[in-house]
MIKOLVEX-283022 format. One line per 5 residues: for each residue z, y, x of C-alpha. Coordinates in Angstrom, 2 decimals, decimal comma. Layout:
Z Y X ~ ...
END
This chain:
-7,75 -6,01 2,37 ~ -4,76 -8,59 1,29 ~ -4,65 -9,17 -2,55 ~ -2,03 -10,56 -4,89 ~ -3,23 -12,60 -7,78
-0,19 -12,72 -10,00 ~ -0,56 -15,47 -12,53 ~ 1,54 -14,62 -15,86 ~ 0,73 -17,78 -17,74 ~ 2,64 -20,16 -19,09
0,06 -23,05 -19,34 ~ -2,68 -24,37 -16,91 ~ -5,38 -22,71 -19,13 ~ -7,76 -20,05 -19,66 ~ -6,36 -17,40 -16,79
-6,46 -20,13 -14,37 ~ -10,11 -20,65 -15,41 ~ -10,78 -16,78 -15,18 ~ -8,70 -16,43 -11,56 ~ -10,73 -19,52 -10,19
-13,90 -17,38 -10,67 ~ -12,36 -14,88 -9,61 ~ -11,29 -16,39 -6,15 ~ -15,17 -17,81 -5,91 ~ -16,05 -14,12 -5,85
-13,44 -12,90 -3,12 ~ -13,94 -15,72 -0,81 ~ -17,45 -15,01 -1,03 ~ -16,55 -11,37 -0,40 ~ -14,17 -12,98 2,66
-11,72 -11,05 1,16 ~ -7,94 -12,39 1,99 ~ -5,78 -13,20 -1,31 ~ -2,30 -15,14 -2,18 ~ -1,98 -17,02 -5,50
1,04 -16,25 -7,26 ~ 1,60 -18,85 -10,50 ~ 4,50 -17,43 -12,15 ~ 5,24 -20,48 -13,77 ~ 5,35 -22,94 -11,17
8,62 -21,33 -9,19 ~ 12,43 -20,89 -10,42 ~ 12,59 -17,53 -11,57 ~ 15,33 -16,68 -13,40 ~ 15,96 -13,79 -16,24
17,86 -10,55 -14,95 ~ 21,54 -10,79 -15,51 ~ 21,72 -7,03 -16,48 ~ 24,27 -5,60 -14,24 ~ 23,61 -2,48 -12,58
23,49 -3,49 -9,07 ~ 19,59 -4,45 -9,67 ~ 18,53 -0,84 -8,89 ~ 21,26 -0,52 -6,04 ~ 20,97 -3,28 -4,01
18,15 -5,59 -2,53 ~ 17,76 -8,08 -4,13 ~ 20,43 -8,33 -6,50 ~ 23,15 -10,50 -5,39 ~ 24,32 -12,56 -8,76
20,27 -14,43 -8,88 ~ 19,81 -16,18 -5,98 ~ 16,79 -18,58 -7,24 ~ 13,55 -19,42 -5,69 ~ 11,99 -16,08 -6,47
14,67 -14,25 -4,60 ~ 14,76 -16,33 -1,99 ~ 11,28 -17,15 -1,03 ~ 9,17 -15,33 -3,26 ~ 10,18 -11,45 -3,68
10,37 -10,58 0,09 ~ 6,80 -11,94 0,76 ~ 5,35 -9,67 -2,29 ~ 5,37 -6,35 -0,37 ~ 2,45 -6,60 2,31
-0,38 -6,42 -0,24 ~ -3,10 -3,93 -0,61 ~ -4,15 -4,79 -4,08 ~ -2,20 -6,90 -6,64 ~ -4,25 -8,31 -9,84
-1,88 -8,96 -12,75 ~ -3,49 -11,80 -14,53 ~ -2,15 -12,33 -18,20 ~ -3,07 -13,48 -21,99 ~ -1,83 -11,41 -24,60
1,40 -12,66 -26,15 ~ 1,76 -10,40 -29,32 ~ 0,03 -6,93 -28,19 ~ 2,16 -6,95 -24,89 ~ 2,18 -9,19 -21,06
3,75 -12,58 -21,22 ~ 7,53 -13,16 -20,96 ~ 6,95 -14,66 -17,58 ~ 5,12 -11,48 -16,43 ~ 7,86 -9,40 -18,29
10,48 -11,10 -16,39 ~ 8,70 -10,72 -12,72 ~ 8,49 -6,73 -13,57 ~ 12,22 -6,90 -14,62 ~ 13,44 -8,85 -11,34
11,29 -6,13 -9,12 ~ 13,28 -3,41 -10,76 ~ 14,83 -2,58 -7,28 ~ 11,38 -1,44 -5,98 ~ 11,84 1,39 -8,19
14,49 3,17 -5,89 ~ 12,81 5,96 -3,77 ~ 14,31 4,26 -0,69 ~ 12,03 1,07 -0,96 ~ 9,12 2,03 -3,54
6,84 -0,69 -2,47 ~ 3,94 0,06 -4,45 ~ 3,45 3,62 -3,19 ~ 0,00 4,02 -2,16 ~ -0,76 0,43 -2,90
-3,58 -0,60 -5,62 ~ -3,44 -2,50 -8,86 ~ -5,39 -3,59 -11,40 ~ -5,10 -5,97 -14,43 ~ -6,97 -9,00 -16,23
-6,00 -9,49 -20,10 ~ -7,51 -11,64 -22,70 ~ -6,58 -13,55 -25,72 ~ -7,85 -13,84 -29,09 ~ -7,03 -10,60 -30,42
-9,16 -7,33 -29,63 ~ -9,49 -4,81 -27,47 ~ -7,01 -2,52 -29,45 ~ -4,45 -5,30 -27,68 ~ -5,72 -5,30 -24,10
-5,24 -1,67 -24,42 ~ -1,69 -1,68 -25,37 ~ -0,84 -4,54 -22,13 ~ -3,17 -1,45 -19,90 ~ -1,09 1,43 -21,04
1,83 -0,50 -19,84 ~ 0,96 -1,35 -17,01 ~ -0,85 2,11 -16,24 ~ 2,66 3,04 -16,78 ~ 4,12 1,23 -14,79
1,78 2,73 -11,83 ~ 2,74 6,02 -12,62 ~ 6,55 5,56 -11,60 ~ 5,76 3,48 -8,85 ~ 2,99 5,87 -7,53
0,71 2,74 -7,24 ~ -3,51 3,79 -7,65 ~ -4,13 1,71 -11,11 ~ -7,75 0,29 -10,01 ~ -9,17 -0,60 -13,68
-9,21 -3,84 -15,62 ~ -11,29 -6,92 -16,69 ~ -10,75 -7,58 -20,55 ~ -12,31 -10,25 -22,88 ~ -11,69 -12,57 -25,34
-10,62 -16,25 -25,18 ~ -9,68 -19,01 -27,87 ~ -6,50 -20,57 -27,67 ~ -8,41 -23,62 -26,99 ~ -8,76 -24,06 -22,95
-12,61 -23,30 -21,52 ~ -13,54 -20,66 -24,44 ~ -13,74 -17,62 -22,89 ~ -16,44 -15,27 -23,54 ~ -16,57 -13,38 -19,88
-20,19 -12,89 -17,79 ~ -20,40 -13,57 -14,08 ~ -21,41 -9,86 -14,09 ~ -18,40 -8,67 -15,55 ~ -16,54 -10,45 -13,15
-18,79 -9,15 -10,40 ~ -18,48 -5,62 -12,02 ~ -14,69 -5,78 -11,33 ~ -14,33 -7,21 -8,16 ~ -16,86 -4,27 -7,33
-14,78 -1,71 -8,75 ~ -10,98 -2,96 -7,34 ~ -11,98 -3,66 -4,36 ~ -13,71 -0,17 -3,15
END
């Protein structure tokens, strides 16, 4: 199994903490993952012409992530979207990886299909906002007819190292995504 741990922070803070425990677990497990850290490559917004869901990849953003980044994202068994809550919803940086992807969507090159995915939200809200960042994403399994493997919620402070997540619960989840 090859997993995709896609980072949708901004900051160096509590995700990385959580995916760090996280990649304990699956090199214990020998399990094969990538790192993806959103905010560490040129990725530029969408442009919003049309040719997005037309062509591959679309031809007016030629940065880092088209270049080097998007074609090596479609060999993956499992990817984990990793993101804190920014106002009931994903981050922009996660927002704007889903929107540059958009081209996966046509039934000629649905990359997902079959594939797994699962999610890890947190912030200092509640559960009624890791909900709303699952539905989306659940949604966005359904059109890309990708198997949506569960999630890993919790809450953390804004402050970096308070997060209130068990080794269990990560245990629990790895568990779960990964049979």
């Amino acid at each position: 199994m090859k997993i995709l741990l896609v980072n949708g922070s901004h900051r160096a803070g509590n995700t990385d903490l959580v995916l760090a425990r996280v990649v304990v677990k699956l090199e214990s497990l020998n399990i094969e993952y990538r790192q993806l850290i959103l905010r560490d490559i040129e990725m530029k917004y969408p442009d919003g012409c049309e040719d997005c869901a037309n062509l591959l990849p679309c031809p007016h953003i030629l940065d880092q992530f088209a270049l080097e980044i998007e074609p090596t994202l479609r060999d993956y068994d499992l990817y984990i979207i990793t993101t804190p809550t920014y106002c009931d919803a994903i981050t922009p940086l996660l927002k704007t990886f889903f929107d540059r992807i958009v081209f996966w969507c046509h039934e000629d090159r649905n990359y997902w299909s079959g594939k797994k995915m699962a999610l890890i939200a947190h912030g200092m809200a509640d559960e009624h906002s890791w909900s709303s960042i699952e539905s989306w994403l659940q949604g966005v399994c359904r059109w890309s007819e990708c198997q949506y493997q569960g999630s890993l919620q919790f809450h953390s402070d804004s402050k970096v190292g308070q997060i209130d997540l068990t080794e269990e619960q990560i245990d629990q989840f790895i568990q779960k995504i990964t049979n």
